[in-house]
C-alpha positions in Angstrom: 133.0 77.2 66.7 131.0 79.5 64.3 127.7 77.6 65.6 129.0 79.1 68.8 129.6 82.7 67.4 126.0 82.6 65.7 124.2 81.8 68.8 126.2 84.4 70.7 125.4 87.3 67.5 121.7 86.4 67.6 121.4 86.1 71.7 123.0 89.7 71.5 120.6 90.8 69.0 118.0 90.0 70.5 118.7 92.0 73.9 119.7 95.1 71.6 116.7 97.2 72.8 116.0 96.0 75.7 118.6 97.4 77.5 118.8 101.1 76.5 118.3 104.6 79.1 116.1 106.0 75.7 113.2 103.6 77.2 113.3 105.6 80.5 113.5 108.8 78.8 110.7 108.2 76.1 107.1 106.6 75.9 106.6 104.5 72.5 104.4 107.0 70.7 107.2 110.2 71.4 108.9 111.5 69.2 112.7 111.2 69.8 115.5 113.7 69.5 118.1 113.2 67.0 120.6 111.8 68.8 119.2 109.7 70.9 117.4 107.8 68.3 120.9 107.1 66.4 122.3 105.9 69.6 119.0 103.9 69.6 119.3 102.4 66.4 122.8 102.4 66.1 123.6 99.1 65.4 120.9 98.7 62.6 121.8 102.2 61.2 125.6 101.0 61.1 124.7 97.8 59.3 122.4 99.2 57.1 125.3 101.9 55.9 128.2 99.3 55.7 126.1 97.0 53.3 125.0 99.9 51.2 128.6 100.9 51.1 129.6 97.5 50.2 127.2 97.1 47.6 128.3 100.6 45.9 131.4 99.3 46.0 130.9 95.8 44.8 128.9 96.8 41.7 130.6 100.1 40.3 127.7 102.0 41.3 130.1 104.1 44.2 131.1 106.2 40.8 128.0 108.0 40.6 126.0 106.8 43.9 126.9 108.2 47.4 130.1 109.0 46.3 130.1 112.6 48.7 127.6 111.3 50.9 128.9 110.4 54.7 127.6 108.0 57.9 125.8 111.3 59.3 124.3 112.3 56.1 122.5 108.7 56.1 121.4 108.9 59.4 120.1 112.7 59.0 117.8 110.9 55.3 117.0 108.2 57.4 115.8 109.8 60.2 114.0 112.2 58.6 112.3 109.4 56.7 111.0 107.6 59.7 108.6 107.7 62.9 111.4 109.7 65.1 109.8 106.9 67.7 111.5 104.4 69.5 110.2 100.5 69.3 110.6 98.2 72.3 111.3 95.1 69.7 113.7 94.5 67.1 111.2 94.3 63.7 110.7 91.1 62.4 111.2 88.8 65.3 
């Protein structure tokens, strides 16, 4: 049963960015707008704020890290922190 779950969460993953209307829209070295990258990387950008979240929490650290911080202030850091472009593949596979 969770063998099962795994091979459907990783057969998902893998068809995460290859099935998105940005790829239409934009050519791999454009820059993207704002919103259409988050709904690009949504799923990563999701992840990547629950775990820091979780780990702030876990550790104490949520007392003087992120505490006023929201979901759309991380997505403003981290997309002002990156390319703005849109990759056809996930990184590291």
């Amino acid at each position: 049963m969770v063998n099962d779950h795994v091979k459907d969460l990783s057969h998902n993953q893998n068809h995460q960015y290859n099935s998105s209307d940005d790829e239409a829209a934009y050519r791999a070295d454009e820059i993207m707008s704002i919103s259409d990258w988050e709904s690009y990387y949504e799923r990563d950008l999701f992840t990547m704020w629950e775990r820091l979240r979780g780990y702030t929490l876990e550790t104490g650290a949520a007392i003087y890290m992120l505490d006023h911080a929201s979901y759309t202030d991380f997505v403003d850091y981290c997309y002002t922190h990156s390319s703005k472009k849109m990759y056809m593949y996930p990184v590291g596979m």
